[in-house]
N, C-alpha and C positions, 0 to 999 in steps of 0.2 A: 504494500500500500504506500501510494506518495503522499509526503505531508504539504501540504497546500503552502505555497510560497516558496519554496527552496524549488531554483532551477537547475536543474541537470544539463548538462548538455549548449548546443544552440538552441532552444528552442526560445528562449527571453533575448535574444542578441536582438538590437536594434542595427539594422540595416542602413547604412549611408554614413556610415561615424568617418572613415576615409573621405570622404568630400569637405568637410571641412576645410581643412587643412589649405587643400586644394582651392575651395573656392575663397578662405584667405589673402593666398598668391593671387588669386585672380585683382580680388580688391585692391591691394598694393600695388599693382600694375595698370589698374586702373588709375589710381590716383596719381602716382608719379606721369602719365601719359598727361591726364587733363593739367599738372601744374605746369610740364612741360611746355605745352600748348600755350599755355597762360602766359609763360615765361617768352615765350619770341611773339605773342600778342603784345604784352607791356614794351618790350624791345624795339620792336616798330613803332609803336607810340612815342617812344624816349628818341629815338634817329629822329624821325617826322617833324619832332619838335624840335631836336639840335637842326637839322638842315634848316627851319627855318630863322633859326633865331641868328644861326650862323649868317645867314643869306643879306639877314636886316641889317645883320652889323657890318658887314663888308661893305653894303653900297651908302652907311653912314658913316665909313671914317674916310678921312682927307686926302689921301693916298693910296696905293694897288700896293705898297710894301704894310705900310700899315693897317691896310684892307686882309691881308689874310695872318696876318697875327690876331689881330681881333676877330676874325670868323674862330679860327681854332680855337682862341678863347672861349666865346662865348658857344661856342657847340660843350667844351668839355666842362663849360658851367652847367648848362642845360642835362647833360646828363647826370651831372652829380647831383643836380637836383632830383632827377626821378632814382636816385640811389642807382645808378651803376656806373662803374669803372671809365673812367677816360683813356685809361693805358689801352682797352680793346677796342677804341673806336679808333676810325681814320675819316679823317679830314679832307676833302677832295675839291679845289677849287681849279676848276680847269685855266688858263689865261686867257683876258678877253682879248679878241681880235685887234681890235683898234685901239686900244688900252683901254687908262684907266678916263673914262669922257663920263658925260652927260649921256644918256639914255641908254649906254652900252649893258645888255643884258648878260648877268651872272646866277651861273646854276653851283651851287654848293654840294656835294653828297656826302652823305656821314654812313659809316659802314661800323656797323658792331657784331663782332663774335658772338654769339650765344651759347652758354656751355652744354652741352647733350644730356647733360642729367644734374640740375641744382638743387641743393638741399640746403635748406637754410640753416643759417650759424654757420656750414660749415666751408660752402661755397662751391663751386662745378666743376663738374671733371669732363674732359674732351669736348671738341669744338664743332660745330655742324656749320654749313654754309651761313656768311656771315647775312644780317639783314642789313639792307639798306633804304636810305630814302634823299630824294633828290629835290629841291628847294630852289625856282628860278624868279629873281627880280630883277624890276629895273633900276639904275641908277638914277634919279632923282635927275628931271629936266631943271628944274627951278634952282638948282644951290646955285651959291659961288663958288668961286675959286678953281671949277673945271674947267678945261678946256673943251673945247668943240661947241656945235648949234644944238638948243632943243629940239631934235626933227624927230620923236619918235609920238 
């Protein structure tokens, strides 16, 4: 005769205890995926805004030597404000044609690395295609002290 509650055997095994575990990892892979995602979304957000802040300062300072110190400035201000790194971005001011004039159009682009797997505190490890974003204005017809006609 069996005593009622003592199980022998399998017959009380609950079935699926190994999934667990499994759908765990699954979770975890999820999450790191979507902060990933998150992470070169906020990234192009941070470029978008250094290219253009970069773009405004160059066609506001007094000179084309002085015009791209101030862009790099103000791009790697702009990033440390959305908290990331200035050492992984690049600064891209192509030369204008005609120089530095009245109306002459300037495209800026700011390139940042974004690391393949970031973990906060501790920071990322490996690189994937860097994001960029590209920022064009014009130089101000109206200042002084430029050379050439307002014809734009």
């Amino acid at each position: 005769m069996r005593s009622p509650g003592i199980c022998r055997g399998d017959a009380g095994q609950v079935g699926g205890m190994e999934a667990l575990p499994f759908g765990f990892l699954i979770f975890i892979a999820g999450t790191l995926l979507f902060a990933n995602v998150w992470g070169v979304i906020d990234a192009k957000l941070a470029v978008t805004s250094a290219a253009r802040e970069a773009a405004r300062a160059y066609v506001e300072a007094p000179d084309a030597a002085a015009a791209s110190r101030a862009a790099g400035q103000r791009a790697d201000e702009t990033l440390a404000a959305y908290g990331r790194d200035g050492q992984r971005a690049q600064v891209t001011v192509p030369p204008i044609q005609d120089g530095y004039r009245r109306c002459a159009r300037v495209s800026v682009t700011v390139s940042y690395d974004v690391p393949a797997v970031a973990i906060p505190f501790i920071g990322g490890f490996g690189d994937i295609a860097p994001v960029s974003s590209t920022f064009t204005e014009l130089i101000d017809p109206f200042r002084d002290g430029l050379t050439g006609e307002a014809a734009c």
